[in-house]
ROMITOR-351499 format. One record per residue (C-alpha): x, y, z; residue number from 1; residue in one letter. Coordinates in Angstrom, 3 decimals, always signed. Last residue first. Layout:
N
[[X; Y; Z]; NUM; 'a']
...
This chain:
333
[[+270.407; +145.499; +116.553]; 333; 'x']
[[+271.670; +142.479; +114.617]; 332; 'x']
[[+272.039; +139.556; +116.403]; 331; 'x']
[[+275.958; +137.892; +116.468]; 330; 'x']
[[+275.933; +134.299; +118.539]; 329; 'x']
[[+279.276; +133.823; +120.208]; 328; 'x']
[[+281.212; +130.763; +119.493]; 327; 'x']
[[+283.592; +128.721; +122.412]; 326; 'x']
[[+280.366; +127.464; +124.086]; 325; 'x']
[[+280.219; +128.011; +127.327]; 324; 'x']
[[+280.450; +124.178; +128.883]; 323; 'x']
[[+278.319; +121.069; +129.558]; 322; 'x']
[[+280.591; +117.741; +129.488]; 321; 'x']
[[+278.631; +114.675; +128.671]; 320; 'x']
[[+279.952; +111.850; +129.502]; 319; 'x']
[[+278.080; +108.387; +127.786]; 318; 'x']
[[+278.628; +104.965; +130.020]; 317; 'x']
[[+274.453; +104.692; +129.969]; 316; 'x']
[[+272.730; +106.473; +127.697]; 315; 'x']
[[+272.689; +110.284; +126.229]; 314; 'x']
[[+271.976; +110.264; +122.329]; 313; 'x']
[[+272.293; +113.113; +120.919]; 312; 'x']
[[+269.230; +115.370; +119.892]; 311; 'x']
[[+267.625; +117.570; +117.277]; 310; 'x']
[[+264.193; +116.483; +116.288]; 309; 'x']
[[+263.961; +117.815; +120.563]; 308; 'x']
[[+264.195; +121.125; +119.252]; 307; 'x']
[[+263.024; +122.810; +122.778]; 306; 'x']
[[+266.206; +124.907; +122.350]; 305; 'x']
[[+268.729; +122.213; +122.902]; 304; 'x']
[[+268.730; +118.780; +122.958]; 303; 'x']
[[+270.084; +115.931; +125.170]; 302; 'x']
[[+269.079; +112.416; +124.797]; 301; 'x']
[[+268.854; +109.382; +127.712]; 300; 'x']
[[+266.103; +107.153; +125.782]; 299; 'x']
[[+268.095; +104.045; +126.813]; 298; 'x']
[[+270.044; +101.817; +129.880]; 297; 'x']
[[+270.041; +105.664; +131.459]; 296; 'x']
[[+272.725; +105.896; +134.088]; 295; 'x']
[[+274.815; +108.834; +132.254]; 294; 'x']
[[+277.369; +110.789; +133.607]; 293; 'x']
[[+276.703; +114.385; +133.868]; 292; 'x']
[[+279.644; +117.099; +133.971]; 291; 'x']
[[+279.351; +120.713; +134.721]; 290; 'x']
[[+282.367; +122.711; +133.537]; 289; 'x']
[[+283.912; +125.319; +136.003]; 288; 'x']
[[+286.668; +126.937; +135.087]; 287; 'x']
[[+284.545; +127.909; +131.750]; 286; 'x']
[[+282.034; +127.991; +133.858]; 285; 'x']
[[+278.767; +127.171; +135.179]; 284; 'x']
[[+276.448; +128.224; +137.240]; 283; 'x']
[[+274.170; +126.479; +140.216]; 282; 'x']
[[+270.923; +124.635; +140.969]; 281; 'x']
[[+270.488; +121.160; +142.106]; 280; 'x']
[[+273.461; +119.520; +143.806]; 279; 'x']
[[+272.370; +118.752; +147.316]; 278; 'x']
[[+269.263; +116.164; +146.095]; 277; 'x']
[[+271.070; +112.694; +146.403]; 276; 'x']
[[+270.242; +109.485; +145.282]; 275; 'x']
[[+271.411; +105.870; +146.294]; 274; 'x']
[[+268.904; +105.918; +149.781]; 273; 'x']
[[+266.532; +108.580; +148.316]; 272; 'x']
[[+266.017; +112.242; +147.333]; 271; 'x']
[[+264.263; +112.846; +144.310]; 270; 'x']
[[+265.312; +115.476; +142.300]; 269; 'x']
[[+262.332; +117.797; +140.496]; 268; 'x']
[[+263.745; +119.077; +137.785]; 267; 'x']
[[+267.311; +119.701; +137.942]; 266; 'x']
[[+268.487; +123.850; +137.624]; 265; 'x']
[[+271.425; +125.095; +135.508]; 264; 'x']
[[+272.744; +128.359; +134.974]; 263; 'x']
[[+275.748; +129.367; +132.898]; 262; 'x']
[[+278.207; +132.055; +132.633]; 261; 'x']
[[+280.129; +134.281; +130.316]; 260; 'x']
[[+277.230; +137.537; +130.478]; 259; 'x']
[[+276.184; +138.356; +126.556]; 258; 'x']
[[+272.788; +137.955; +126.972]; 257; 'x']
[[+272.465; +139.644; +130.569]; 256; 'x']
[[+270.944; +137.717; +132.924]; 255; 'x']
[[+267.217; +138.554; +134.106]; 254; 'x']
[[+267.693; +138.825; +137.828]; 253; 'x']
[[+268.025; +135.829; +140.016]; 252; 'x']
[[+265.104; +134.402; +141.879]; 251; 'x']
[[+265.183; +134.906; +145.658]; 250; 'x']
[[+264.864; +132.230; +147.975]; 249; 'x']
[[+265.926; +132.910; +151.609]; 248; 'x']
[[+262.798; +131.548; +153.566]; 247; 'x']
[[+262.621; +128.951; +150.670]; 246; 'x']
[[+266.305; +127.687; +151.592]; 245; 'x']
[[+265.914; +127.855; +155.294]; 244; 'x']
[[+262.357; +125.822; +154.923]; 243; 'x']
[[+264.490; +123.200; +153.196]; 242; 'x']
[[+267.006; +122.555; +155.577]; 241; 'x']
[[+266.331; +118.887; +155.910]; 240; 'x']
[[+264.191; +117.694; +153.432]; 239; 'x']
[[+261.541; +114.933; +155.036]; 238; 'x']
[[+261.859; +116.693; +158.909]; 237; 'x']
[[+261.575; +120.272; +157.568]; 236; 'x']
[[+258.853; +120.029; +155.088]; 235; 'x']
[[+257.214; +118.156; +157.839]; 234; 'x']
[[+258.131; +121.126; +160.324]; 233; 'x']
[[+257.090; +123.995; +157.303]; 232; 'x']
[[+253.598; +122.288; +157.273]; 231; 'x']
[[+252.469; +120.727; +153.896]; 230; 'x']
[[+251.375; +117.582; +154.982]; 229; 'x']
[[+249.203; +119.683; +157.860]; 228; 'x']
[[+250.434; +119.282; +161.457]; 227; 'x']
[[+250.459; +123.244; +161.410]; 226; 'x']
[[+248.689; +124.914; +158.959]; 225; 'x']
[[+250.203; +125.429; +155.631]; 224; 'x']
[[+252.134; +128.810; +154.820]; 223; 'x']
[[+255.723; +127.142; +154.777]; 222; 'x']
[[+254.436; +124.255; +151.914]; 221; 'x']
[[+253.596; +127.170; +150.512]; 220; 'x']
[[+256.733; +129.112; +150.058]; 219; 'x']
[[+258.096; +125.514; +148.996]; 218; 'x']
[[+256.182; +124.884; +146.182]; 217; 'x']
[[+256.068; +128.538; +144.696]; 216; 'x']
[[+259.657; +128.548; +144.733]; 215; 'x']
[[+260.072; +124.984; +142.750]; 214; 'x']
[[+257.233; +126.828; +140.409]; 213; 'x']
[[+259.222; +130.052; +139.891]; 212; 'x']
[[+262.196; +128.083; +139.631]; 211; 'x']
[[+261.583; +125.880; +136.680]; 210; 'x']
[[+259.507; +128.967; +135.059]; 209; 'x']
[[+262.382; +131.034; +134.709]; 208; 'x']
[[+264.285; +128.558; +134.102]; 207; 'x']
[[+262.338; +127.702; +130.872]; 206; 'x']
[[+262.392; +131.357; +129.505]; 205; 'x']
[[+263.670; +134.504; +130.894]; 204; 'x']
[[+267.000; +132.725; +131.409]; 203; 'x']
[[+267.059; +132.070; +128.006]; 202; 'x']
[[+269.500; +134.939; +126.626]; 201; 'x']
[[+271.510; +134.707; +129.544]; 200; 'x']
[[+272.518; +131.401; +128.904]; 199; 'x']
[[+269.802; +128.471; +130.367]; 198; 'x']
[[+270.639; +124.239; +131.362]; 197; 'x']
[[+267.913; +122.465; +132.251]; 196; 'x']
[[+268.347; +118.782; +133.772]; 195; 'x']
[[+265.761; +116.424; +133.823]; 194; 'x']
[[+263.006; +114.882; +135.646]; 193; 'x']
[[+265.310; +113.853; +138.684]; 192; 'x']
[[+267.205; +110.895; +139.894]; 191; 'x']
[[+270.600; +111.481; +141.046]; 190; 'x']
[[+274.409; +109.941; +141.723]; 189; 'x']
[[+275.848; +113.255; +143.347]; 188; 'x']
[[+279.606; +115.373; +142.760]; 187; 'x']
[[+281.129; +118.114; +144.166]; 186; 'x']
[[+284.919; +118.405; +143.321]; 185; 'x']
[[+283.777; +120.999; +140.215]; 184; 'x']
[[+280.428; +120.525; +139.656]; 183; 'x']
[[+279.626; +117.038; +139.143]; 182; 'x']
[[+276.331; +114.845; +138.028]; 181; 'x']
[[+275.592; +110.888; +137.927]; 180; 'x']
[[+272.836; +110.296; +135.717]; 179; 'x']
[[+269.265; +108.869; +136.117]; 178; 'x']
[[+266.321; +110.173; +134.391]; 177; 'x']
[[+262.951; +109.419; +136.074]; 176; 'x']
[[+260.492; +108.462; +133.494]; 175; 'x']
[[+258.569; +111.160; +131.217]; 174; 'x']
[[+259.562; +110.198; +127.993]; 173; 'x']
[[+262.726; +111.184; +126.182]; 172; 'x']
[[+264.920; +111.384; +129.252]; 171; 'x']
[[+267.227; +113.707; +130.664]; 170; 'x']
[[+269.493; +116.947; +129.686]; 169; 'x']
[[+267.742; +119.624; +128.290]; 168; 'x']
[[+269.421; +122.809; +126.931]; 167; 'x']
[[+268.866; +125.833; +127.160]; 166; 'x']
[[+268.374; +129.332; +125.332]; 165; 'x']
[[+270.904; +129.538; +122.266]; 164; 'x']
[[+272.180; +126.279; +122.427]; 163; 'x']
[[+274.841; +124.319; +120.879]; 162; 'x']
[[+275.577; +120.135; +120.396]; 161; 'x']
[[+278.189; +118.030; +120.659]; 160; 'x']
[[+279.608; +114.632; +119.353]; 159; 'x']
[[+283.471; +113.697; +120.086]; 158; 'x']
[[+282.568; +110.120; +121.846]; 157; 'x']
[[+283.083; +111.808; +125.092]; 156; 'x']
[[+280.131; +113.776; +124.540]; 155; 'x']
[[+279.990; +117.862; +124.715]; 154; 'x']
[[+277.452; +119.858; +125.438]; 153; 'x']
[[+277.848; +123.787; +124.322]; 152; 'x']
[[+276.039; +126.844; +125.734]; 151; 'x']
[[+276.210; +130.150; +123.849]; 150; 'x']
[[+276.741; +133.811; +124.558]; 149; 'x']
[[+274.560; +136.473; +122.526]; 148; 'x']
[[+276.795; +139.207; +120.730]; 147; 'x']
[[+274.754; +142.110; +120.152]; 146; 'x']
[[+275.927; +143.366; +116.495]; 145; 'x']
[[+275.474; +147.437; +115.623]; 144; 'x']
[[+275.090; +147.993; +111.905]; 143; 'x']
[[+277.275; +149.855; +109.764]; 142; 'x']
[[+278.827; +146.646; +108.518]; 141; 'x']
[[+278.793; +147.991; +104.607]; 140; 'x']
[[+276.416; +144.216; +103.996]; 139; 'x']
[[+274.824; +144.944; +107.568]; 138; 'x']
[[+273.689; +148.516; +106.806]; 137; 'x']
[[+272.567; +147.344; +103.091]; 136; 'x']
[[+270.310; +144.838; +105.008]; 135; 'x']
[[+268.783; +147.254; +107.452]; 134; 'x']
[[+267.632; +149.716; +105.077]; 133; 'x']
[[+265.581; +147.442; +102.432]; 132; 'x']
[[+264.969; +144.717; +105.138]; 131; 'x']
[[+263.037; +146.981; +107.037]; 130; 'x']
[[+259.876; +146.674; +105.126]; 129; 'x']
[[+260.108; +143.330; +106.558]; 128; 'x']
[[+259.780; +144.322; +110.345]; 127; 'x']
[[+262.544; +144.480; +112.596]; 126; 'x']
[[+263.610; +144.333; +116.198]; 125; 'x']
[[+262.762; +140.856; +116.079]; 124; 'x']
[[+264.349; +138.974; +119.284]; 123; 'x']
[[+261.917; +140.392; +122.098]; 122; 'x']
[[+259.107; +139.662; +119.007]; 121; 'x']
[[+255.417; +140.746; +120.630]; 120; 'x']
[[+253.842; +138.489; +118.300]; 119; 'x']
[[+249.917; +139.141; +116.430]; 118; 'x']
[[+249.942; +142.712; +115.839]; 117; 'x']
[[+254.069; +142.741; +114.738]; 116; 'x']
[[+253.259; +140.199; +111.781]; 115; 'x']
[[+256.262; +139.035; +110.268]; 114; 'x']
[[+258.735; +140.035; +112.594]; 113; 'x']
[[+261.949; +139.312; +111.667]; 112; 'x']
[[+265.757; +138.301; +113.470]; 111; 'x']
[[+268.804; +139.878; +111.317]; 110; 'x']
[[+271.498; +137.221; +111.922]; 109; 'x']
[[+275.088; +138.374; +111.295]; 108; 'x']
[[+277.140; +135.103; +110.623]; 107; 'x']
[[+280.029; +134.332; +113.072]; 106; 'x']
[[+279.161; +130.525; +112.802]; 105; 'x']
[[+275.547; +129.870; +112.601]; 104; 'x']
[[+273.765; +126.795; +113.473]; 103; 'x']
[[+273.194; +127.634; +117.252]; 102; 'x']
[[+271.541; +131.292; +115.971]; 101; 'x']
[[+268.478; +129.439; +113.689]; 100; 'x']
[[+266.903; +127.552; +115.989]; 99; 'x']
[[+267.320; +130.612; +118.448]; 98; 'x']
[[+265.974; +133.365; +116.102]; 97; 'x']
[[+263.286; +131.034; +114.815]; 96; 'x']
[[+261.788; +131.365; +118.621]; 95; 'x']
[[+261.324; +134.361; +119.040]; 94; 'x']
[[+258.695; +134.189; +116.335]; 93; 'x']
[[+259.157; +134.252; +112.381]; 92; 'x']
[[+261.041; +135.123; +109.530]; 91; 'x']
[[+265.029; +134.741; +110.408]; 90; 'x']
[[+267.671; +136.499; +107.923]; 89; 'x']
[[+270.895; +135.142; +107.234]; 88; 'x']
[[+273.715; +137.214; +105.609]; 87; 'x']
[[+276.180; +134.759; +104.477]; 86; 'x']
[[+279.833; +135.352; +104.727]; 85; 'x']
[[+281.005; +131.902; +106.030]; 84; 'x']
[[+278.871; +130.306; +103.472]; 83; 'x']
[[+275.947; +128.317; +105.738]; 82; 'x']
[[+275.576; +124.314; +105.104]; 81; 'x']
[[+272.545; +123.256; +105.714]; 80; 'x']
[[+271.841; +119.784; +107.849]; 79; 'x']
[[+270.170; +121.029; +111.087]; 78; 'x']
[[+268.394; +124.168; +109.439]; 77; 'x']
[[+266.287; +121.840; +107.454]; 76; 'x']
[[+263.172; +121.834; +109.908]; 75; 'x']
[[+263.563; +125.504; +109.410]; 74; 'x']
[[+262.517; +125.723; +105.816]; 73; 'x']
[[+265.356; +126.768; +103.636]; 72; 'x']
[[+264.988; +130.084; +101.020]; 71; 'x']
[[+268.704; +131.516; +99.307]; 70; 'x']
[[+268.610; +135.005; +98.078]; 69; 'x']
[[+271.305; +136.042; +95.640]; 68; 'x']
[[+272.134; +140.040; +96.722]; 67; 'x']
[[+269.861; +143.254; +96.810]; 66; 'x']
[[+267.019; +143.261; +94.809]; 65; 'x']
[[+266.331; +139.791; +95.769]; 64; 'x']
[[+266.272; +140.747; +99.269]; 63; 'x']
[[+263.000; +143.160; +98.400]; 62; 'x']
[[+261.359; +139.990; +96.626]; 61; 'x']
[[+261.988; +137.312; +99.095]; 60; 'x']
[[+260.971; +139.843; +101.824]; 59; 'x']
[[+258.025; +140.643; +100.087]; 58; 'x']
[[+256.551; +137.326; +99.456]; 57; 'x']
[[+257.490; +135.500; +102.631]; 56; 'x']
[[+255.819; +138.671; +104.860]; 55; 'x']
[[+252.632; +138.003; +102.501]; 54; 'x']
[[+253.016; +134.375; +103.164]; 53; 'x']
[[+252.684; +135.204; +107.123]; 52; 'x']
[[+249.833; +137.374; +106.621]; 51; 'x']
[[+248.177; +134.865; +104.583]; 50; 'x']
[[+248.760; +132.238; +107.248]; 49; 'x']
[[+247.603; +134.288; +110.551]; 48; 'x']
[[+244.765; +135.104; +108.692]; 47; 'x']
[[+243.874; +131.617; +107.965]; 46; 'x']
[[+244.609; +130.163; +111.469]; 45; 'x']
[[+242.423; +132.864; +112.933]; 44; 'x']
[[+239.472; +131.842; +110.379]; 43; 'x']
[[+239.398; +128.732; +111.929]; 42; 'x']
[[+237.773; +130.002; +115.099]; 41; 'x']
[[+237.343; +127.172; +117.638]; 40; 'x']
[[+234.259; +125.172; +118.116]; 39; 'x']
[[+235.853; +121.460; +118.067]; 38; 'x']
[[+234.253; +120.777; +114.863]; 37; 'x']
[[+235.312; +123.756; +113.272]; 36; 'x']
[[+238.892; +123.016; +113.959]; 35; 'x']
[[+238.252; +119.392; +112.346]; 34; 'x']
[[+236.151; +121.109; +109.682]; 33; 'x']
[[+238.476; +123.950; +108.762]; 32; 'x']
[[+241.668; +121.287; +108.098]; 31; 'x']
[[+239.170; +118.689; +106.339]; 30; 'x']
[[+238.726; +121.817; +103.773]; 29; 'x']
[[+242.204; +122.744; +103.966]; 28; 'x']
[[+243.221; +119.475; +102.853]; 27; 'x']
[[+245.471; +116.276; +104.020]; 26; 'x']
[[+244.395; +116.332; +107.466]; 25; 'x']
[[+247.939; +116.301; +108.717]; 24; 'x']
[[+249.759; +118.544; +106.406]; 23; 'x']
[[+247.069; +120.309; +106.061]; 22; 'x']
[[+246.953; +121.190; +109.885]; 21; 'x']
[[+250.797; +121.939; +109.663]; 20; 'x']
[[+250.457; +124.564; +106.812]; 19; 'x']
[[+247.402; +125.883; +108.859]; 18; 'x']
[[+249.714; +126.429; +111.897]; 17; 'x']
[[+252.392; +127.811; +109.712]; 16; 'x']
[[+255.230; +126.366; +108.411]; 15; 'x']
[[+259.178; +128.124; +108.710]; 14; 'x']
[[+261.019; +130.407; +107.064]; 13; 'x']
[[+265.208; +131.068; +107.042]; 12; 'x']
[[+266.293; +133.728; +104.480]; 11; 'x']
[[+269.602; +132.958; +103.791]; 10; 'x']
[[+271.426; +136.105; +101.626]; 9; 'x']
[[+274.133; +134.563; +99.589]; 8; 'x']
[[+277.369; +137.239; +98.999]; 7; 'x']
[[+277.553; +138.529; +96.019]; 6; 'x']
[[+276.594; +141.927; +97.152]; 5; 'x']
[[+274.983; +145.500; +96.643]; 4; 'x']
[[+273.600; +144.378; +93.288]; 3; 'x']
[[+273.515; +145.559; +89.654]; 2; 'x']
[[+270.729; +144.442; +87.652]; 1; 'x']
């Protein structure tokens, strides 16, 4: 059978909910009754399933027609090794199109929607019976690429790690992390819940809600009756300037995927007599690195994406420097 290419075709999958359940109640049968049990509808998980191996089945087929077709499991992403002319195809939520993006290098990525009823898919313009048309575009490059812009920590001990929508900076549990951060000449010892750090592409996501609650706070803390806790003058007298800041507040657009900046936000700071609570939100560079020294004795990681399988180690003496990555994601459109 003659095919368009030689070239490997990835075709990246993941495990469904039911997959998971069996995998911790050993069978489908103990699977139904522990769902069951609790009075949800277990026949939701099973649809979902079937429709997602159906989407498997005739993708693998169809791109088998057309090149050598290669099938890895997400949770193996971290440690395959893509051919620099791969074709790599995600199957799955938004989310697949991210895990899978920060692992590429110049590699088109066509993102998948198995099952357009169930997911809405802002990242999968395409369905499977797509694959037929859009993959021989790709292979002839006929198809339009959107490049997506990256974010890149690096550790002084030569380690890094990519994102596609954030990255978390902070600790594993949920104990103050404690760090010493700079942007540019400014720089503040802190304690806070974490550091988020969103390209364009995820600034729809986790910051998004990160600022949408730390606005929320504060607008009501202003619309309290007077000599209330959460009066503008005792917001006033514990955070100085604070009722000037969420007066003024206004959440920044969406940003635009491909746009060569940076935003980060810290979660929750908490002001005291060795920490500091000026340095909380801004952008970052390429001019303009942001750079976190950590405090953390242990659990200090950073990860990226909300994989947090997928971390490096961030305790005490380790600099990380967080930067625009020097690779662009490529998503076919």
């Amino acid at each position: 059978m003659d095919r368009l290419t030689e070239n490997k075709i990835v075709l990246v999958k993941r495990k469904t909910r039911l997959d998971e359940l069996i995998h911790r109640f050993n069978t489908i049968s103990q699977a139904k009754f522990y769902i069951e049990h609790l009075g949800a509808d277990f026949s939701d998980y099973q649809k979902e399933h079937q429709n997602y191996q159906n989407a498997v089945a005739k993708a693998e087929k169809d791109l088998g027609e057309l090149g050598r077709v290669q099938v890895i499991e997400r949770q193996f992403l971290p440690n395959f090794v893509f051919g620099p002319k791969d074709i790599v195809i995600a199957l799955g939520q938004d989310g697949m199109v991210a895990n899978t993006l920060k692992y590429l290098n110049e590699q088109p990525l066509i993102g998948v929607n198995p099952d357009p009823k169930r997911w809405d898919g802002v990242l999968l313009p395409f369905k499977v019976t797509d694959l037929r048309l859009v993959v021989p575009e790709v292979i002839k490059k006929a198809r339009r690429i959107r490049e997506i812009t990256m974010a890149k920590a690096v550790l002084n001990d030569g380690q890094s790690l990519y994102a596609v929508n954030d990255l978390f900076i902070g600790q594993k549990t949920h104990v103050s992390a404690r760090y010493r951060l700079q942007l540019g000449d400014i720089q503040e010892h802190q304690s806070s819940s974490g550091i988020i750090v969103s390209t364009g592409l995820g600034s729809t996501g986790w910051l998004k809600s990160v600022l949408a609650g730390a606005s929320g706070v504060a607008k009501n803390f202003l619309n309290e009756p007077a000599n209330h806790l959460g009066s503008a003058s005792w917001l006033e007298s514990t955070l100085p300037g604070a009722t000037g800041v969420a007066n003024n507040f206004k959440p920044p657009k969406q940003l635009q995927w491909g746009t060569n900046y940076l935003c980060f936000s810290v979660r929750e700071p908490f002001p005291s007599k060795t920490t500091g609570v000026s340095l909380v939100f801004g952008t970052i560079s390429n001019s303009k690195p942001l750079q976190i020294l950590s405090q953390m004795p242990e659990n200090g990681v950073i990860f990226s994406d909300g994989i947090e399988a997928d971390f490096l180690s961030f305790n005490s003496g380790v600099m990380a420097r967080i930067e625009v990555a020097e690779k662009k994601g490529r998503l076919v459109v």
